[in-house]
mmJSON file of the N, C-alpha and C atoms, coordinates in Angstrom:
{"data_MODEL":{"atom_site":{
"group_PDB":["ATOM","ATOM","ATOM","ATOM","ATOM","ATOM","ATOM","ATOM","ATOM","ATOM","ATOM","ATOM","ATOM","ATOM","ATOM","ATOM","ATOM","ATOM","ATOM","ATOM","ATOM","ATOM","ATOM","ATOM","ATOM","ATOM","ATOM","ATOM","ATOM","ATOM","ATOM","ATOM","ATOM","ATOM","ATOM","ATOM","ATOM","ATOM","ATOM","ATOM","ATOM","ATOM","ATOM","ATOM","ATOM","ATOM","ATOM","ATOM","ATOM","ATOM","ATOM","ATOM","ATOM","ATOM","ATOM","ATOM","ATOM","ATOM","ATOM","ATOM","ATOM","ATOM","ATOM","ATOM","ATOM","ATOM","ATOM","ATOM","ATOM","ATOM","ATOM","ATOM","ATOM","ATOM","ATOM","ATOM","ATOM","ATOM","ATOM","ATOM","ATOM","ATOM","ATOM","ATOM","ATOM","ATOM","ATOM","ATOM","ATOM","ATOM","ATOM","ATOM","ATOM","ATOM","ATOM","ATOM","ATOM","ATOM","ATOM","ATOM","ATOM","ATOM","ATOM","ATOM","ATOM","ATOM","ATOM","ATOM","ATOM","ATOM","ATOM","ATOM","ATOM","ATOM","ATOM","ATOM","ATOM","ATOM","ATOM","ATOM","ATOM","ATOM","ATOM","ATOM","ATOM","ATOM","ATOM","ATOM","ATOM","ATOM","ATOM","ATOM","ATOM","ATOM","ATOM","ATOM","ATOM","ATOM","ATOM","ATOM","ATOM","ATOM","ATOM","ATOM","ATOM","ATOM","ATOM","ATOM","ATOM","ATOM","ATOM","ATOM","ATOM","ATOM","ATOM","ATOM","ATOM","ATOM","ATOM","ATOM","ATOM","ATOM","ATOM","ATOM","ATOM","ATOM","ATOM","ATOM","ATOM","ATOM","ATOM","ATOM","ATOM","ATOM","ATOM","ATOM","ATOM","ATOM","ATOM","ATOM","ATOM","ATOM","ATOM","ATOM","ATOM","ATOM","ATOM","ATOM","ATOM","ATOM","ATOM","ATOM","ATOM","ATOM","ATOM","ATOM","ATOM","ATOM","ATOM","ATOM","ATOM","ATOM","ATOM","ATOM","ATOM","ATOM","ATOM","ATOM","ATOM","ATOM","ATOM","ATOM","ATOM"],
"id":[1,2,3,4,5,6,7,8,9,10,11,12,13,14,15,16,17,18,19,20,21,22,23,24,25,26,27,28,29,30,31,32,33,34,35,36,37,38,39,40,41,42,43,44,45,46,47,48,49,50,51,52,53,54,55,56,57,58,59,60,61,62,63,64,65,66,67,68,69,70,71,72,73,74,75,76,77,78,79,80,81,82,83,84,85,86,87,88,89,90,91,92,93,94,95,96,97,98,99,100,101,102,103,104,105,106,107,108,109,110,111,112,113,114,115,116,117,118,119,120,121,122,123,124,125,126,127,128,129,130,131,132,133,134,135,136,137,138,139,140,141,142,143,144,145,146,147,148,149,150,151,152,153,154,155,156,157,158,159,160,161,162,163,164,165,166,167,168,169,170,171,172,173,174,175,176,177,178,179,180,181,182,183,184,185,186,187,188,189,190,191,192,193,194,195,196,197,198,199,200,201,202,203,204,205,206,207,208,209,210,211,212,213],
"type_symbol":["N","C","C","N","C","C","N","C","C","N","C","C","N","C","C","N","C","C","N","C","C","N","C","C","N","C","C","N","C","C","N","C","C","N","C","C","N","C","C","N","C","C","N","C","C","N","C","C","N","C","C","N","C","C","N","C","C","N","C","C","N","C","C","N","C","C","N","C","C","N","C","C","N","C","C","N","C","C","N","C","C","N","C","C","N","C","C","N","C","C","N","C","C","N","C","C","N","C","C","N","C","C","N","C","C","N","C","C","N","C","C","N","C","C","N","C","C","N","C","C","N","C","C","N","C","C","N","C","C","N","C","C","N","C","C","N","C","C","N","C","C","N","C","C","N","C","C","N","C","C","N","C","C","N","C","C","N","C","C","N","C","C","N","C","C","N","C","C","N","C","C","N","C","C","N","C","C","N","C","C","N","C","C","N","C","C","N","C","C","N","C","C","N","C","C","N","C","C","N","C","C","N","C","C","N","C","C","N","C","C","N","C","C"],
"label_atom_id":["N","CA","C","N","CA","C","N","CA","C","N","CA","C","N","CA","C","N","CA","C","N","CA","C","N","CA","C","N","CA","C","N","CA","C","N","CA","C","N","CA","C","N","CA","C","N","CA","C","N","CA","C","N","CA","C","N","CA","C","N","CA","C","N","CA","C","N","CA","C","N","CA","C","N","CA","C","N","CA","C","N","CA","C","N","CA","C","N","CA","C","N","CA","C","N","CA","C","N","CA","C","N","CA","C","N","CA","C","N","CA","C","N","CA","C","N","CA","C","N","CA","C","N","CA","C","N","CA","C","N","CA","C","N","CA","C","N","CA","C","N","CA","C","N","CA","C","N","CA","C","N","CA","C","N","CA","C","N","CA","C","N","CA","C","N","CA","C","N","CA","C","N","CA","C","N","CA","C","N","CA","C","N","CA","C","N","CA","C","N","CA","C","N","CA","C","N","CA","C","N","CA","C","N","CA","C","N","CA","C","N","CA","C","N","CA","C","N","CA","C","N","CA","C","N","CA","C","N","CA","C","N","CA","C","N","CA","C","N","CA","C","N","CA","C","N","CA","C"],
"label_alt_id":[null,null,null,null,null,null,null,null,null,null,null,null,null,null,null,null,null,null,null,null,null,null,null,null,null,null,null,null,null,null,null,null,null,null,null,null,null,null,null,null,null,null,null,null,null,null,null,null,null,null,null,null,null,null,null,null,null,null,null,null,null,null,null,null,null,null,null,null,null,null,null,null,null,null,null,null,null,null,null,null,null,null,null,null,null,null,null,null,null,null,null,null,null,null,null,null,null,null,null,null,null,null,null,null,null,null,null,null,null,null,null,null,null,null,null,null,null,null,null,null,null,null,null,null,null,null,null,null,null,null,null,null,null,null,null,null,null,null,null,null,null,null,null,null,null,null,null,null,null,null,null,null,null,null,null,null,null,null,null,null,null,null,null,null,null,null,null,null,null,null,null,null,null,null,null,null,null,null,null,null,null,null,null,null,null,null,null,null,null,null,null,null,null,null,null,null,null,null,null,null,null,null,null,null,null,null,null,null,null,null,null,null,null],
"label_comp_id":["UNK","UNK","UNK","UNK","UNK","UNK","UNK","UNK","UNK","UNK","UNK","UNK","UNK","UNK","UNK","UNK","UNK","UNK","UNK","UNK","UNK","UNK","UNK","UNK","UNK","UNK","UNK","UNK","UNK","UNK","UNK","UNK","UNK","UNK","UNK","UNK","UNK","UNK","UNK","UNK","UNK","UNK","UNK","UNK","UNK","UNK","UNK","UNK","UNK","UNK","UNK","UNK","UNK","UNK","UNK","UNK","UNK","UNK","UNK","UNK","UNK","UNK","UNK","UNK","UNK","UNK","UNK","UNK","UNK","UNK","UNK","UNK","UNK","UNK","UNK","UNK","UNK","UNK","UNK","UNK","UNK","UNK","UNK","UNK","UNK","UNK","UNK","UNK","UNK","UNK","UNK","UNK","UNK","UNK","UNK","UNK","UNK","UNK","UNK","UNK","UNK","UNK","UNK","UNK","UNK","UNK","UNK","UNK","UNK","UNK","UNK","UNK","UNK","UNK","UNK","UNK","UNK","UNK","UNK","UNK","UNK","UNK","UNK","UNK","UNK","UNK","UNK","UNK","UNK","UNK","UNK","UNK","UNK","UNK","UNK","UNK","UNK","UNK","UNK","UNK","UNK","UNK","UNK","UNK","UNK","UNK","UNK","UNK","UNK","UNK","UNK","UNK","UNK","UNK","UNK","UNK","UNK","UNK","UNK","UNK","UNK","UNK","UNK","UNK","UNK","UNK","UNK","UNK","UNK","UNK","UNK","UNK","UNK","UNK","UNK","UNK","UNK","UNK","UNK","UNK","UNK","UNK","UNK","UNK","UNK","UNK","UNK","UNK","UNK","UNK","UNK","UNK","UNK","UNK","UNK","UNK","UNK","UNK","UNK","UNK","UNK","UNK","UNK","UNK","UNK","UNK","UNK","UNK","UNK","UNK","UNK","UNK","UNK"],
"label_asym_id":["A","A","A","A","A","A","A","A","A","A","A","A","A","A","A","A","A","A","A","A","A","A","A","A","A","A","A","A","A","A","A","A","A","A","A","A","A","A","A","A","A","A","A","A","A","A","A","A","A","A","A","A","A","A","A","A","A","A","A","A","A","A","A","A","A","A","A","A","A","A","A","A","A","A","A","A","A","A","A","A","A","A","A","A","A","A","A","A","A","A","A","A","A","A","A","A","A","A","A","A","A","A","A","A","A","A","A","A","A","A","A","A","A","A","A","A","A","A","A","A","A","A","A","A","A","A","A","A","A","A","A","A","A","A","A","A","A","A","A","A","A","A","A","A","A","A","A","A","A","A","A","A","A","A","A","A","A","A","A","A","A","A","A","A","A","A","A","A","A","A","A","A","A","A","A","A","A","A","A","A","A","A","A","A","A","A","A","A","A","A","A","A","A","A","A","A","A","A","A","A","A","A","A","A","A","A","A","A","A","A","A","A","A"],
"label_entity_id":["1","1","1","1","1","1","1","1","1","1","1","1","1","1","1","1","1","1","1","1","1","1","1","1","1","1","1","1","1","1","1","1","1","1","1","1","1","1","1","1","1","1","1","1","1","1","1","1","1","1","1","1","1","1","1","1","1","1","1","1","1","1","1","1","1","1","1","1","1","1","1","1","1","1","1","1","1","1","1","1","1","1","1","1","1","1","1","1","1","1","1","1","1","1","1","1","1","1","1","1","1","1","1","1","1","1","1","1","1","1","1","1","1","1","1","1","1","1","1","1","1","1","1","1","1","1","1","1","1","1","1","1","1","1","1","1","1","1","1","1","1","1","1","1","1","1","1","1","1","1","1","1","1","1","1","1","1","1","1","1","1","1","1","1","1","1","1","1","1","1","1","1","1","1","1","1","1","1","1","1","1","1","1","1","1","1","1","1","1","1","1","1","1","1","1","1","1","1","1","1","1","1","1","1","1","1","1","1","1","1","1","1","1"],
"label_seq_id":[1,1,1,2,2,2,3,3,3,4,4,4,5,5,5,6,6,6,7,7,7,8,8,8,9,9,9,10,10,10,11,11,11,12,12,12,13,13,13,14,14,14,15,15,15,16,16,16,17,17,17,18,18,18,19,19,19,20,20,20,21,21,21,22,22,22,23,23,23,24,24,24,25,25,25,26,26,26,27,27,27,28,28,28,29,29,29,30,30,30,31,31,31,32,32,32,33,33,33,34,34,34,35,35,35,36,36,36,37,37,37,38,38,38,39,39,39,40,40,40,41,41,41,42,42,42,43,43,43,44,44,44,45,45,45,46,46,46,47,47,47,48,48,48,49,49,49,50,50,50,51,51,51,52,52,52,53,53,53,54,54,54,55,55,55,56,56,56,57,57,57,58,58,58,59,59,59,60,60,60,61,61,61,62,62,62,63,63,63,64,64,64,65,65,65,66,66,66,67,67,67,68,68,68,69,69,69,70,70,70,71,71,71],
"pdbx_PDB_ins_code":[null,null,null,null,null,null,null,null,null,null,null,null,null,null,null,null,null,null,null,null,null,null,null,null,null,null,null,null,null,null,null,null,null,null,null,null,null,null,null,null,null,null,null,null,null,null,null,null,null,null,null,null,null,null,null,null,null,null,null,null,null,null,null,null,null,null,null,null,null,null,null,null,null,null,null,null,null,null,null,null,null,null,null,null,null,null,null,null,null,null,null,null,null,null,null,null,null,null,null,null,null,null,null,null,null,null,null,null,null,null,null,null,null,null,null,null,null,null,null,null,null,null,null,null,null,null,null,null,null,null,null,null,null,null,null,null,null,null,null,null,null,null,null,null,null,null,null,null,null,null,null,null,null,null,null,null,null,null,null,null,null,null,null,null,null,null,null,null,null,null,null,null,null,null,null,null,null,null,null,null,null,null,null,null,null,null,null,null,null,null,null,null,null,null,null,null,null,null,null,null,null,null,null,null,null,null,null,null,null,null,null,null,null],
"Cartn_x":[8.982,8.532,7.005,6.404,4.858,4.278,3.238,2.407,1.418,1.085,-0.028,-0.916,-2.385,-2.811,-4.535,-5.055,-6.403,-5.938,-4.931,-5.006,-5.191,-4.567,-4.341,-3.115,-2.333,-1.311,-1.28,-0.659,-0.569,0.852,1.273,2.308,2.718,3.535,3.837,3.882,3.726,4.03,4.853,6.342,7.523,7.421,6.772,6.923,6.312,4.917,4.473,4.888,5.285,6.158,7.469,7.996,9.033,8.39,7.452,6.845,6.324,5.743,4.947,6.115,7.175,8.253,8.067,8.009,7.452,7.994,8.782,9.089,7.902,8.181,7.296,7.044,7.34,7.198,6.406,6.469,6.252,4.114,4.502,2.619,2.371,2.692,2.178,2.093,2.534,1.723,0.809,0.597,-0.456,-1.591,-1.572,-2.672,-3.119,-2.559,-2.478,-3.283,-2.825,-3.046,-4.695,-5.111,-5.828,-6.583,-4.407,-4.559,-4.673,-4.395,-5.052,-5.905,-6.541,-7.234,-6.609,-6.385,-6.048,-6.649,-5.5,-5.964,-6.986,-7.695,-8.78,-7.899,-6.501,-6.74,-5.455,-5.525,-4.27,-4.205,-2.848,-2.298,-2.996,-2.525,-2.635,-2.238,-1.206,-0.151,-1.19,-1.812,-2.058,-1.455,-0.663,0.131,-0.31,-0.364,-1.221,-0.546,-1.85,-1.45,-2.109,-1.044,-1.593,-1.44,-3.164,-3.068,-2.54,-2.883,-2.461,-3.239,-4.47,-5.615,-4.627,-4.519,-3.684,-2.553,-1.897,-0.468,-0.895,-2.021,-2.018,-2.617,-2.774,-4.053,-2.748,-1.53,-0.55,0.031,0.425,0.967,0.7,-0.899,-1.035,-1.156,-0.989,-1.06,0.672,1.626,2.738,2.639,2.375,2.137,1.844,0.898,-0.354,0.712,1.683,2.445,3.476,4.149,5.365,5.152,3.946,3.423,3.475,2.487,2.385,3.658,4.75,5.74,6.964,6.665,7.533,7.348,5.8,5.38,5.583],
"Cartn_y":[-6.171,-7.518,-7.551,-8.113,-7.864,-8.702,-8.259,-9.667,-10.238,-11.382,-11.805,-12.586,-11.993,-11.723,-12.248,-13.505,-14.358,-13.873,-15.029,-15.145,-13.887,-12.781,-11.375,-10.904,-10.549,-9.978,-8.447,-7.489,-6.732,-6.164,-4.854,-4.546,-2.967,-2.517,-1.245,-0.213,1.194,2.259,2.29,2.059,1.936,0.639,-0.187,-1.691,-1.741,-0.882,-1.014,0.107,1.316,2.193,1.471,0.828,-0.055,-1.056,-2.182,-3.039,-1.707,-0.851,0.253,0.605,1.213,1.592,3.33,4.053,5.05,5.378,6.47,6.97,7.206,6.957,6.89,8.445,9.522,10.403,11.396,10.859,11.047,10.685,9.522,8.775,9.732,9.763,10.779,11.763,13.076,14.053,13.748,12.96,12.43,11.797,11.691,11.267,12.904,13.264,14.825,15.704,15.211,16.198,15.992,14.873,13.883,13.406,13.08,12.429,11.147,10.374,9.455,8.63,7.812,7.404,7.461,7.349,6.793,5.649,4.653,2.983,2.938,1.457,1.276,0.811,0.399,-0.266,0.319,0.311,0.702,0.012,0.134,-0.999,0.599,-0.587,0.327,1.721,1.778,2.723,3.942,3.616,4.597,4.435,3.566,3.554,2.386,3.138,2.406,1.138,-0.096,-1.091,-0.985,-1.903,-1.779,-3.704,-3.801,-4.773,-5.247,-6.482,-6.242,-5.697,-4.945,-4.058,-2.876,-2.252,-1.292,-1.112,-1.996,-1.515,-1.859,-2.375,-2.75,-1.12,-0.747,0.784,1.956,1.616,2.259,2.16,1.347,0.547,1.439,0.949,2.038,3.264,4.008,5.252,5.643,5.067,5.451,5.241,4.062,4.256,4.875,5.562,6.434,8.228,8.224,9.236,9.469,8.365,7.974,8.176,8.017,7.429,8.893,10.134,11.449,12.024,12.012,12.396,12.254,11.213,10.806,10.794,11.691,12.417,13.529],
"Cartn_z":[13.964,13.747,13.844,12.816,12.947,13.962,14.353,15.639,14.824,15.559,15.071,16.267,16.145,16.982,16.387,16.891,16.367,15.071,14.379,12.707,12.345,12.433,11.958,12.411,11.568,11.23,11.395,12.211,12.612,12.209,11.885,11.295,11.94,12.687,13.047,11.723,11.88,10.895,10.168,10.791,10.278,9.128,9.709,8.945,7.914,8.162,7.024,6.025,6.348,5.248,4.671,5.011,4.504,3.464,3.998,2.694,1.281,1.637,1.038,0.038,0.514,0.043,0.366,1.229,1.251,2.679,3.635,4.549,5.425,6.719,7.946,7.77,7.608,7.862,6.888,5.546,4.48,4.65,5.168,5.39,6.797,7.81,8.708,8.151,7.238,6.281,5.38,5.171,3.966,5.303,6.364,7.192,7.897,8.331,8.707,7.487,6.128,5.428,4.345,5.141,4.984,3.348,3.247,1.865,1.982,2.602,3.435,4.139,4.159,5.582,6.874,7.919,9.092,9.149,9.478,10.14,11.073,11.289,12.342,13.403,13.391,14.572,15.029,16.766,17.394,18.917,19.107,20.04,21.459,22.606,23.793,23.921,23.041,23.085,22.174,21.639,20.625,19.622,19.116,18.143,16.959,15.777,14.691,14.245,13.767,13.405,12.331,11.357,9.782,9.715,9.081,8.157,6.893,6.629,4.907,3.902,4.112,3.69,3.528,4.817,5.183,4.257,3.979,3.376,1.908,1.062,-0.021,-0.444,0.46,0.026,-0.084,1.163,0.867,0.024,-0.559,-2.097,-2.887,-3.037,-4.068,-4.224,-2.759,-3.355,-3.324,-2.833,-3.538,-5.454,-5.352,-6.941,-7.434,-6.915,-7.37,-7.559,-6.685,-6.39,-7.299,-7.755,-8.141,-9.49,-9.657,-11.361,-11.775,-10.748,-10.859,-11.41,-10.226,-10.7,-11.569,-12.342,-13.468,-14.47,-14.581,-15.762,-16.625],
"occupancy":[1.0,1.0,1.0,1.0,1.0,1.0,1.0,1.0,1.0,1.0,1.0,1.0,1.0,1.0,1.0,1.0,1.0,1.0,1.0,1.0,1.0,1.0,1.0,1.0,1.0,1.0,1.0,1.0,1.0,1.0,1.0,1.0,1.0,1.0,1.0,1.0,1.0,1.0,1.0,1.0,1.0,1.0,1.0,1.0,1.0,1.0,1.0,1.0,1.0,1.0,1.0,1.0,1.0,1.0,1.0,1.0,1.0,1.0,1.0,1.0,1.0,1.0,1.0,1.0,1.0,1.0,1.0,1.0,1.0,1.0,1.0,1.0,1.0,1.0,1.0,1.0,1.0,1.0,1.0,1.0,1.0,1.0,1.0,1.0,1.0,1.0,1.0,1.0,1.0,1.0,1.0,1.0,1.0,1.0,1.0,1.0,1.0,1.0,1.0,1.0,1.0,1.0,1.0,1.0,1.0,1.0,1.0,1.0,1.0,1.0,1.0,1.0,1.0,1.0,1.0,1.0,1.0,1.0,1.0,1.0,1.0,1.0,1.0,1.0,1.0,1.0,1.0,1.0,1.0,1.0,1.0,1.0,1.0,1.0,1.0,1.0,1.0,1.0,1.0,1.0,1.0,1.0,1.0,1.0,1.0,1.0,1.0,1.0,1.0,1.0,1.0,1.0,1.0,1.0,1.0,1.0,1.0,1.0,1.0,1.0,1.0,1.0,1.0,1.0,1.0,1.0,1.0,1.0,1.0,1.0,1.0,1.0,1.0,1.0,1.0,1.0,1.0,1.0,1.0,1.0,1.0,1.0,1.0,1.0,1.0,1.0,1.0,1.0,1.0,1.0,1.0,1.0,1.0,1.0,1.0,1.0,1.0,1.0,1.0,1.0,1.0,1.0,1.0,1.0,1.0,1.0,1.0,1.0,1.0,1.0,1.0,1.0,1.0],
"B_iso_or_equiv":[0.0,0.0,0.0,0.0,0.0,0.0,0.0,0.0,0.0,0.0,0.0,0.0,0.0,0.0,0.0,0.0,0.0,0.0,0.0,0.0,0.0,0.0,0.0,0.0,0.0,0.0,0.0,0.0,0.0,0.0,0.0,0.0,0.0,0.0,0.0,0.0,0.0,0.0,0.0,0.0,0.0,0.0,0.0,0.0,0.0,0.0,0.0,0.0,0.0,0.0,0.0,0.0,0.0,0.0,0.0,0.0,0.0,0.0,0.0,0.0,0.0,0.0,0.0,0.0,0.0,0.0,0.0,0.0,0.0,0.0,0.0,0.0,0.0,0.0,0.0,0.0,0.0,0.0,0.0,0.0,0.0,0.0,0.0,0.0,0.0,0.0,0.0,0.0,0.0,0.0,0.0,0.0,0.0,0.0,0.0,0.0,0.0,0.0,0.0,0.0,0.0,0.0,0.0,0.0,0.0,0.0,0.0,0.0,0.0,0.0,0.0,0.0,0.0,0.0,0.0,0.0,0.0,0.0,0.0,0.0,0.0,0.0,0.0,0.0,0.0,0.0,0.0,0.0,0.0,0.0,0.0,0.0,0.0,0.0,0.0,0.0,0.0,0.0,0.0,0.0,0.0,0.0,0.0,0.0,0.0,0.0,0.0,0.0,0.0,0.0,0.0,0.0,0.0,0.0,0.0,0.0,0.0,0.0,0.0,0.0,0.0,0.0,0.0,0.0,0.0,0.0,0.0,0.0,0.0,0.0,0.0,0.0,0.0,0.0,0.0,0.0,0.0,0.0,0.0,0.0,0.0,0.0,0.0,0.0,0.0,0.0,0.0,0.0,0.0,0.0,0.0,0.0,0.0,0.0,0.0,0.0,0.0,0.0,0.0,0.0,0.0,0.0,0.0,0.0,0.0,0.0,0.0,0.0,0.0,0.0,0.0,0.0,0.0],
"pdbx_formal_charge":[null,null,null,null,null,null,null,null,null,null,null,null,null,null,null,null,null,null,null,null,null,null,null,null,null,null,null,null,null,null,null,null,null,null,null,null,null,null,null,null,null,null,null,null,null,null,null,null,null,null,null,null,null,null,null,null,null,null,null,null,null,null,null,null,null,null,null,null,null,null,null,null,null,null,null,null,null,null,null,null,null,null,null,null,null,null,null,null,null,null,null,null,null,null,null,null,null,null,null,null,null,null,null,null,null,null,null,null,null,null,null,null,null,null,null,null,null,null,null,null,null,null,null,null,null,null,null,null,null,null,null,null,null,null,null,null,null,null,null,null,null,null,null,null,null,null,null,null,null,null,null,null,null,null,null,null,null,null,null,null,null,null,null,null,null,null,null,null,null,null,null,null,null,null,null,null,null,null,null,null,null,null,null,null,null,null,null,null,null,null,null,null,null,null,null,null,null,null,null,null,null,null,null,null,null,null,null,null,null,null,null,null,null],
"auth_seq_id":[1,1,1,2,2,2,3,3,3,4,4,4,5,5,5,6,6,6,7,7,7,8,8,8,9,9,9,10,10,10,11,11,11,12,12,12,13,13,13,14,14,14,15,15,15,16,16,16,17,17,17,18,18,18,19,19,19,20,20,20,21,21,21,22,22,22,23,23,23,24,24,24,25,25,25,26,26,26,27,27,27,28,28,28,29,29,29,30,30,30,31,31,31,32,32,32,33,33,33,34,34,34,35,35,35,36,36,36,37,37,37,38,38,38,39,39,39,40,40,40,41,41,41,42,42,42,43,43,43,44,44,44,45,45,45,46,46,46,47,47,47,48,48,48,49,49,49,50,50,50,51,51,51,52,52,52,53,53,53,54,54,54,55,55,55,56,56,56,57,57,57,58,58,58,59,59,59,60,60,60,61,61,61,62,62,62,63,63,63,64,64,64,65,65,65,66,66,66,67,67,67,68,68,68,69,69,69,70,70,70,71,71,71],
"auth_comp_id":["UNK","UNK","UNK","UNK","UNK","UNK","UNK","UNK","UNK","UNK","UNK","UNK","UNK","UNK","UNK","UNK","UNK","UNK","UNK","UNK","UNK","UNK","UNK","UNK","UNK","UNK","UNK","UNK","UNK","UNK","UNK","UNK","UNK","UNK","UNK","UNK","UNK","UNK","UNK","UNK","UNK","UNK","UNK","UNK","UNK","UNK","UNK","UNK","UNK","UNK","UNK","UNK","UNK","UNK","UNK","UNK","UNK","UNK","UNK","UNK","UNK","UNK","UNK","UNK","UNK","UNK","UNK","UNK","UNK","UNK","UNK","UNK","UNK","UNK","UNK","UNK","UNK","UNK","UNK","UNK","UNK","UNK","UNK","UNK","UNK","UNK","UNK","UNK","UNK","UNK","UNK","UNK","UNK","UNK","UNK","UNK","UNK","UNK","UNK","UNK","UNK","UNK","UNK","UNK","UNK","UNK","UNK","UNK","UNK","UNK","UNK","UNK","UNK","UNK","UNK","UNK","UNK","UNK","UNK","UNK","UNK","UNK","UNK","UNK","UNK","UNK","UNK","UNK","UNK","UNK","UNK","UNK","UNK","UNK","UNK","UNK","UNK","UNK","UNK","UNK","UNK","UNK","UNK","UNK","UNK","UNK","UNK","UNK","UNK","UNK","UNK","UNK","UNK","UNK","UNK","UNK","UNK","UNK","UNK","UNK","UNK","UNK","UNK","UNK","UNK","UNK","UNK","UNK","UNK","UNK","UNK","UNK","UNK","UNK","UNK","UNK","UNK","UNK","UNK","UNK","UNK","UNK","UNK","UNK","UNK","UNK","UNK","UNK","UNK","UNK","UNK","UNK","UNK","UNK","UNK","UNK","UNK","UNK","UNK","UNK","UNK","UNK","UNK","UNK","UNK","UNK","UNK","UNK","UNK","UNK","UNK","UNK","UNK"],
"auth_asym_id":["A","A","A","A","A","A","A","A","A","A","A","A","A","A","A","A","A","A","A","A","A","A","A","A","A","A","A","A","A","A","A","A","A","A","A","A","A","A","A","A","A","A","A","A","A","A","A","A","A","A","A","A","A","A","A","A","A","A","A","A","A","A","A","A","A","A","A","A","A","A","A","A","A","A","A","A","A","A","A","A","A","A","A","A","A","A","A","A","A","A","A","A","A","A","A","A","A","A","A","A","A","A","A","A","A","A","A","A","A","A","A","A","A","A","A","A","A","A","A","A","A","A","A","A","A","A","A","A","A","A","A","A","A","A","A","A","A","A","A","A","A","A","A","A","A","A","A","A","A","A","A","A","A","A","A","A","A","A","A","A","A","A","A","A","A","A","A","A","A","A","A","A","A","A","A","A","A","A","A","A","A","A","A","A","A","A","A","A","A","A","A","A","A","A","A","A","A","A","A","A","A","A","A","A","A","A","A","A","A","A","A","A","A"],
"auth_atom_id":["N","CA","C","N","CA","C","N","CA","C","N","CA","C","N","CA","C","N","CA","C","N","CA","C","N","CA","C","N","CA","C","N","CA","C","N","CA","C","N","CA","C","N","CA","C","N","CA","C","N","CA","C","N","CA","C","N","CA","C","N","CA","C","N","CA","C","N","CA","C","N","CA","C","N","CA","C","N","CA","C","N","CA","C","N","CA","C","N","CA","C","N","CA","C","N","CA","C","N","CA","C","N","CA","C","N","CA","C","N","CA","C","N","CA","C","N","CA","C","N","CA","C","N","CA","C","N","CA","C","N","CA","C","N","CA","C","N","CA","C","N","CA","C","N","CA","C","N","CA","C","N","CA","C","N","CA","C","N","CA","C","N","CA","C","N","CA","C","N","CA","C","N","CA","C","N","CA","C","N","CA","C","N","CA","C","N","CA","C","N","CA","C","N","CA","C","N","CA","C","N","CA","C","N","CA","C","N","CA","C","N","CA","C","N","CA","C","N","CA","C","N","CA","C","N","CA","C","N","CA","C","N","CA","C","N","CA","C","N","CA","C","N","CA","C","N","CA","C"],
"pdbx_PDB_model_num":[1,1,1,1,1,1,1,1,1,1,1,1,1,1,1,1,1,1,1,1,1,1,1,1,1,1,1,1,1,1,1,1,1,1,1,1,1,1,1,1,1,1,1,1,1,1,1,1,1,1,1,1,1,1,1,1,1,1,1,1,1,1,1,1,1,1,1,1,1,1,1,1,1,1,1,1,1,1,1,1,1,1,1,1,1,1,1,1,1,1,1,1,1,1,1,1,1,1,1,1,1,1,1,1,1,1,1,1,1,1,1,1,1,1,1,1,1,1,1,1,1,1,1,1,1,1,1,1,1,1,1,1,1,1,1,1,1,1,1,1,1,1,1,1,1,1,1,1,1,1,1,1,1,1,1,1,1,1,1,1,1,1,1,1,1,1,1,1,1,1,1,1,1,1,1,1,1,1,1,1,1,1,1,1,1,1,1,1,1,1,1,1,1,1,1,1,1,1,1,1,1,1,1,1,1,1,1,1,1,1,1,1,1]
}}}
């Protein structure tokens, strides 16, 4: 469930690989492999929060992926 936190919307990894359409595990190699950015922001935990910046950039690079391979 996303938070929202001073009029910003905050979205876990999982949550946002789901809007993305793209496996949590799938975007942790592509951050690792630094096909990617890594997010700015993270909870106490260490654990990344994605904006709607964040997941529109993921968007497209599934697109960007999808498009590759159906060529």
């Amino acid at each position: 469930m996303p938070v929202k936190l001073q009029e910003v919307v905050f979205y876990t990894t999982s949550e946002a690989c789901r809007l993305a359409g793209t496996n949590r595990n799938t975007f942790l190699r592509w951050v690792r492999e630094g096909k990617f950015p890594d997010v700015a922001h993270r909870n106490r935990n260490g654990w990344r929060l994605f904006v709607e910046s964040d997941i529109s950039r993921l968007k497209q690079c599934v697109n960007l992926v999808q498009k590759t391979t159906d060529e």
